[in-house]
Backbone as CSV, one residue per row, in Angstrom:
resi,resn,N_x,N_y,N_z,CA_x,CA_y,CA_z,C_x,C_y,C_z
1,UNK,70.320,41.543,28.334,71.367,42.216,29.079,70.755,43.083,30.172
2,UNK,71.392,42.996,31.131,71.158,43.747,32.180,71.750,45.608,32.244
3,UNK,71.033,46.413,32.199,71.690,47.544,32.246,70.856,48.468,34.006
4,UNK,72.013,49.273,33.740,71.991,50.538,35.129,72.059,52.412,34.694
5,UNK,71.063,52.863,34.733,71.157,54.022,34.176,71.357,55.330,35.371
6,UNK,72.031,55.630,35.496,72.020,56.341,36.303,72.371,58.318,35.925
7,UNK,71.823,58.983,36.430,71.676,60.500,35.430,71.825,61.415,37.177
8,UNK,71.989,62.581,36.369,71.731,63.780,37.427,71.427,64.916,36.131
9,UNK,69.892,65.517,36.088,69.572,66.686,35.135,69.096,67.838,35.821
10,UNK,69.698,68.670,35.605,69.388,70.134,36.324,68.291,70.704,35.934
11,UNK,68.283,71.008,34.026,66.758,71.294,33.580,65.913,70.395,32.846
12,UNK,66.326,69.023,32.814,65.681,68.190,32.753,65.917,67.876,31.573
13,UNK,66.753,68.107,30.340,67.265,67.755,28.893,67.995,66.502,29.177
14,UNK,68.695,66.280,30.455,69.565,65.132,30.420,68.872,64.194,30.724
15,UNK,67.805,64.266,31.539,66.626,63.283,31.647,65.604,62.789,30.882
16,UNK,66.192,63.934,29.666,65.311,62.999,28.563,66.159,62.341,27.612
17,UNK,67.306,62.591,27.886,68.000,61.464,27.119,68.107,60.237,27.416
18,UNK,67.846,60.019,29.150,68.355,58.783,29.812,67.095,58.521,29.389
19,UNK,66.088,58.677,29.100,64.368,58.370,29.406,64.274,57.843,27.619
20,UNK,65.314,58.101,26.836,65.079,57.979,25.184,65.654,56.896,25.044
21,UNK,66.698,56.906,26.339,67.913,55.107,26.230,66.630,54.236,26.899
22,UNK,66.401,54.975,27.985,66.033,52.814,28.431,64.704,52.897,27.972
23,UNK,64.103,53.347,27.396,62.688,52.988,25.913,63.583,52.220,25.335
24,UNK,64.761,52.891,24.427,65.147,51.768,23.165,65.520,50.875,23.825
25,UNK,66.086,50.734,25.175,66.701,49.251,25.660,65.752,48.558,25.749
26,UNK,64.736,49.053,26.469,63.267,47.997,26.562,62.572,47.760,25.834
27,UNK,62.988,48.295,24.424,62.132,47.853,23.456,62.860,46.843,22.408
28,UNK,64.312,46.615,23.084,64.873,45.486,22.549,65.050,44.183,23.379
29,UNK,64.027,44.574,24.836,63.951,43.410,25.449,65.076,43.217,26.644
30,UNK,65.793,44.213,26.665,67.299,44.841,27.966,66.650,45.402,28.886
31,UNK,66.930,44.692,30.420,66.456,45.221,31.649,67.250,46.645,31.974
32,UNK,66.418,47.459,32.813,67.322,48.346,32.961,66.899,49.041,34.411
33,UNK,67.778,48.992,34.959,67.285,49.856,36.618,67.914,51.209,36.272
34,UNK,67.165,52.034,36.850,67.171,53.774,36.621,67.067,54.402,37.437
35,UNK,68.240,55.038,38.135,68.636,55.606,39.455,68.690,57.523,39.092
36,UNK,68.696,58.270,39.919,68.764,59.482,39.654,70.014,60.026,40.781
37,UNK,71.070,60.754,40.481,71.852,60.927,41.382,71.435,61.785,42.612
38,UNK,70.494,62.583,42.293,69.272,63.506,43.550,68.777,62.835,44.146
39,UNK,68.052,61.519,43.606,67.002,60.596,44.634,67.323,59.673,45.338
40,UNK,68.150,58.707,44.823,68.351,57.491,44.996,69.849,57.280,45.634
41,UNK,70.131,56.210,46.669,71.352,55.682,46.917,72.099,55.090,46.068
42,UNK,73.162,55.589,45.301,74.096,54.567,44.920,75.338,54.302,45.222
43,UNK,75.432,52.934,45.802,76.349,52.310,45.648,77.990,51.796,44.970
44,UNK,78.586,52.506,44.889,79.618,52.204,43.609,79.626,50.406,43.453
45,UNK,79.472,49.452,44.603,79.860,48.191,44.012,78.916,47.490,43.259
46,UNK,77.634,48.206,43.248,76.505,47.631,42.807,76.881,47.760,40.863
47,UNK,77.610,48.976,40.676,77.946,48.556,39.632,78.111,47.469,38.761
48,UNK,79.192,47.018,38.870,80.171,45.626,39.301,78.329,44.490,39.058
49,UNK,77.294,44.747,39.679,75.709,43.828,38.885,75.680,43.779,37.395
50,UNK,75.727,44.671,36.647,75.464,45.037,35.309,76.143,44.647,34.003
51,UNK,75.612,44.376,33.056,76.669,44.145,31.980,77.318,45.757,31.303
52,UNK,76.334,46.596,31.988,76.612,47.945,31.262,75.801,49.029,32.353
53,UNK,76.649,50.357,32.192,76.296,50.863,33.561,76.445,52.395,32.209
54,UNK,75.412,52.965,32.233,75.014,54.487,31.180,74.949,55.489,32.563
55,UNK,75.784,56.783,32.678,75.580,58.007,33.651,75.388,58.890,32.485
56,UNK,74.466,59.378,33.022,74.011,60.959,32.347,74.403,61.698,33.557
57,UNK,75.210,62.730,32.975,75.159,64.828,33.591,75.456,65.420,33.282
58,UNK,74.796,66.214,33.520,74.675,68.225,33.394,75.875,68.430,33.281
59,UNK,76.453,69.595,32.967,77.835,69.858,33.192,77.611,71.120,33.837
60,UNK,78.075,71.451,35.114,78.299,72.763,36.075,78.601,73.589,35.612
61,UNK,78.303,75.108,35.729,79.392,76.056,35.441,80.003,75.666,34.316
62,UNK,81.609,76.197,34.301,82.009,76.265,32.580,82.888,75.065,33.056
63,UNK,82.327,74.091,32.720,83.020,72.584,32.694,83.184,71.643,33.921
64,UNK,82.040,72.007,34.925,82.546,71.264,36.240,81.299,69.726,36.568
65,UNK,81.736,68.784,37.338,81.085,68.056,37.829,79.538,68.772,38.436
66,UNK,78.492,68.244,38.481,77.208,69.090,39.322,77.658,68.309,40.939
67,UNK,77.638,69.182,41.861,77.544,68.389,43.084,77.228,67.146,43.051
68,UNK,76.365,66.869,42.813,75.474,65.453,43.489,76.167,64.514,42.379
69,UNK,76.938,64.694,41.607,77.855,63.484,41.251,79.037,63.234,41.658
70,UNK,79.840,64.653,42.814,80.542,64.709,43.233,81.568,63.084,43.814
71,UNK,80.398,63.228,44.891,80.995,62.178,45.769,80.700,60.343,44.845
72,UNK,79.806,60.128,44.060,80.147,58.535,43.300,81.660,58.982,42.426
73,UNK,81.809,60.390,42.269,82.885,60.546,40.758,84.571,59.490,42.073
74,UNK,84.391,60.434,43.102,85.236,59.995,43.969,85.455,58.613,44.488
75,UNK,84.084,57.947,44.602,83.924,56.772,45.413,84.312,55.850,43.900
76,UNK,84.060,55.994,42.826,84.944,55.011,41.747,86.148,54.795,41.769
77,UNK,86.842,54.867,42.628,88.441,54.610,43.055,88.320,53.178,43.967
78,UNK,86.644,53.056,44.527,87.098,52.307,45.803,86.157,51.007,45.396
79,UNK,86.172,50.910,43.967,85.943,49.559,43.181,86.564,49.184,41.561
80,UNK,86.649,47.941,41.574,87.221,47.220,39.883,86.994,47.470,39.650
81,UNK,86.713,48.498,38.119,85.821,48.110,37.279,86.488,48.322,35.840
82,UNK,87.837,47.343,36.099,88.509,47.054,34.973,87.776,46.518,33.631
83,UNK,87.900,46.615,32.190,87.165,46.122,31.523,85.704,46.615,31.196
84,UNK,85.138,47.138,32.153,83.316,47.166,32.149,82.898,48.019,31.610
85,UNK,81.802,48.129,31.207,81.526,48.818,29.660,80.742,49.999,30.577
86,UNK,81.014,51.233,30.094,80.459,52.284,30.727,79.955,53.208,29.287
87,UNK,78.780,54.045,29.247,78.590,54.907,28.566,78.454,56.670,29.303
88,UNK,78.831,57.629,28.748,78.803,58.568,29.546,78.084,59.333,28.559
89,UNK,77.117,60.204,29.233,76.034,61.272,28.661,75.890,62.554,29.004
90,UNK,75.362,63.617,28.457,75.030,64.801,28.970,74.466,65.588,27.979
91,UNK,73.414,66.440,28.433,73.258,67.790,27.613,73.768,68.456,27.962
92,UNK,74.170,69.670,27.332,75.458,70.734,27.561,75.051,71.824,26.500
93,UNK,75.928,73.159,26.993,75.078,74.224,26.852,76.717,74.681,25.705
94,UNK,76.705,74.964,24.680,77.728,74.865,23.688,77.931,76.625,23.937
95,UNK,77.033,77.436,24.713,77.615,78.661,24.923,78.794,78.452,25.693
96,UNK,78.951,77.751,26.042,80.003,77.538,27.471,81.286,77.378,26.816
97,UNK,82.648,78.023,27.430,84.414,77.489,26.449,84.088,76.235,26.722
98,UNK,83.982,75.838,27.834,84.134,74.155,27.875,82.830,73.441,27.714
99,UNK,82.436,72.802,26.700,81.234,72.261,26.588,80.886,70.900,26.717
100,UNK,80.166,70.369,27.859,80.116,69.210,28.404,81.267,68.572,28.949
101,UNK,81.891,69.596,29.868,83.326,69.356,30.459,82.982,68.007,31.608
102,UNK,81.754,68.254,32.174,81.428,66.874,32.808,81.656,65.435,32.450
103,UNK,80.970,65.730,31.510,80.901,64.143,30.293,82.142,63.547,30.214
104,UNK,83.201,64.725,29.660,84.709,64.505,29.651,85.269,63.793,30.757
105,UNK,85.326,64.616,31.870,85.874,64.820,33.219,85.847,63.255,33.677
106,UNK,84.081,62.689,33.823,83.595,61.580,33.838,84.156,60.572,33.265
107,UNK,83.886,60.321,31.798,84.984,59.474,30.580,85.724,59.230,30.961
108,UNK,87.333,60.411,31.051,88.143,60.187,31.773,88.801,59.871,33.043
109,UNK,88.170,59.569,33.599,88.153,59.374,34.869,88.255,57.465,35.027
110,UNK,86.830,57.398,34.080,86.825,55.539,34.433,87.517,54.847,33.385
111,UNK,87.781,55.517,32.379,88.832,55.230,31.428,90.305,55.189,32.145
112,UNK,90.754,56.310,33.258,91.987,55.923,34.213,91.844,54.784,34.789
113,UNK,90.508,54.237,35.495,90.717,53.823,36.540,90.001,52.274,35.668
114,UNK,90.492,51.859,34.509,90.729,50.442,33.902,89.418,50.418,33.235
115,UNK,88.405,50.974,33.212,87.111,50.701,32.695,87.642,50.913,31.097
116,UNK,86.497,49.901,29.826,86.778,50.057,28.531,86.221,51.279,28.513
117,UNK,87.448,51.832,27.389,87.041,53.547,26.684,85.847,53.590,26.895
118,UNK,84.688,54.224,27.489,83.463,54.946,28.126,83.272,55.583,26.428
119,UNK,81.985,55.310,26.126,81.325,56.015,24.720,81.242,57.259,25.474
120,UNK,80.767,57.981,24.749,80.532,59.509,25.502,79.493,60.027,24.110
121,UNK,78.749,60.946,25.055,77.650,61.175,23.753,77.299,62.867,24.884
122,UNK,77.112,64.149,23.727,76.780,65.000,24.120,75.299,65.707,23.545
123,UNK,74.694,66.169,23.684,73.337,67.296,23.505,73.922,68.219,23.741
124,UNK,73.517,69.037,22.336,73.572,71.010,23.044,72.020,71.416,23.244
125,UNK,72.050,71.418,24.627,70.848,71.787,25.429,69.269,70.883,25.373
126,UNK,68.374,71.010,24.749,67.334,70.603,24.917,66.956,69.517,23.381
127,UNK,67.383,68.118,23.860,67.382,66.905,22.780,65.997,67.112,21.716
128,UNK,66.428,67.169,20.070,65.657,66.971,19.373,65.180,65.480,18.923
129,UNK,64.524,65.624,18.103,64.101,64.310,17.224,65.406,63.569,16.873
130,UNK,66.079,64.833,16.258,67.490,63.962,15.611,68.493,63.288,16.673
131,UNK,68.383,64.204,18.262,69.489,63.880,19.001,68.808,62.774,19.548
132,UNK,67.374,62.360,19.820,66.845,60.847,20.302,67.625,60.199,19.197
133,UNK,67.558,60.127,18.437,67.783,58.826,17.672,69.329,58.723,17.618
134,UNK,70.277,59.695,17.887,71.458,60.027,18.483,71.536,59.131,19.637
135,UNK,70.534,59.507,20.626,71.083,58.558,21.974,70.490,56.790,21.784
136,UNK,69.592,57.144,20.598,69.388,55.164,20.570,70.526,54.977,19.834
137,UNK,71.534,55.953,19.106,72.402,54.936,18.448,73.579,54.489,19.484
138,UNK,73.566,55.189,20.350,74.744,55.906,21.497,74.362,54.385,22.298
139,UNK,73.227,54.098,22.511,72.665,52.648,22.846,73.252,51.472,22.906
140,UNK,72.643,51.402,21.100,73.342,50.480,20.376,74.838,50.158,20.289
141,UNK,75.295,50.943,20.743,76.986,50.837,20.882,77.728,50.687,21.870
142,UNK,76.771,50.863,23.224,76.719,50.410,24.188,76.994,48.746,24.305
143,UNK,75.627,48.584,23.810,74.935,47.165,23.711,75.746,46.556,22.939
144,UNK,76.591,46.602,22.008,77.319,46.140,21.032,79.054,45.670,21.849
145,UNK,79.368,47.018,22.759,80.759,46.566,23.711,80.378,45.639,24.352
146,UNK,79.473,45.962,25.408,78.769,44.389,25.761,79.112,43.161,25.802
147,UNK,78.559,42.790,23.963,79.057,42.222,23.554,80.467,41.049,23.035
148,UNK,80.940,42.320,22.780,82.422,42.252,22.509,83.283,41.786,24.054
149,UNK,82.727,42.319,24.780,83.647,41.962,26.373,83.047,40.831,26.705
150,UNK,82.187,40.187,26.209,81.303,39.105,27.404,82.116,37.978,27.208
């Protein structure tokens, strides 16, 4: 399977979750291109390549998008992506009322706009041993809708 990982990490906890997924994907033999929402151009139709498309982010302030996911959160209006298996990620800071309001915000969002229910998987703050094996299961369930839609 072809996967697309795409993240935005402020202190770098969310980047080690995306960095804990595509190990286990590649160690089950799943391609995976790995974009950063700071570095890299993306495309919303390039999506639409993938059998499965994983975003990791931060969550802003007390529950907001981080900038630099701003404008793809927007530009997902101006493609299909009825059906397509999305996973949504973040570390998040559980001091906060709203905790990992991003993740949510996100979820819901491509869940409106026809995508299958988006897994959603959260970290409070800096991923342990237990929360890696959290995001390989978060993976696996990924990899498993996949499945089920192909």
């Amino acid at each position: 399977m072809h996967f697309l990982m795409l993240y935005a990490s402020g202190t770098g906890n969310t980047e080690l979750m995306a960095e804990a997924m595509v190990a286990h994907l590649n160690n089950h033999q799943h391609e995976v291109v790995t974009k950063t929402f700071d570095f890299d151009p993306i495309d919303v139709k390039e999506l639409l390549q993938y059998d499965a498309v994983l975003i990791g982010t931060h969550t802003w302030d007390d529950g907001d998008l981080p900038y630099e996911v701003e404008d793809f959160y927007e530009e997902l209006e101006d493609v299909d992506i009825t059906g397509r298996v999305f996973g949504v990620f973040g570390s998040a800071d559980s001091f906060y009322d709203t905790y990992g309001g991003a993740v949510d915000l996100l979820a819901d969002h491509l869940n409106n706009l026809g995508a299958a229910p988006p897994k959603q998987l959260k970290v409070d703050l800096e991923p342990d041993r237990e929360d890696i094996v959290h995001c390989e299961q978060f993976v696996d369930v990924v990899v498993g809708l996949v499945g089920e839609t192909a």
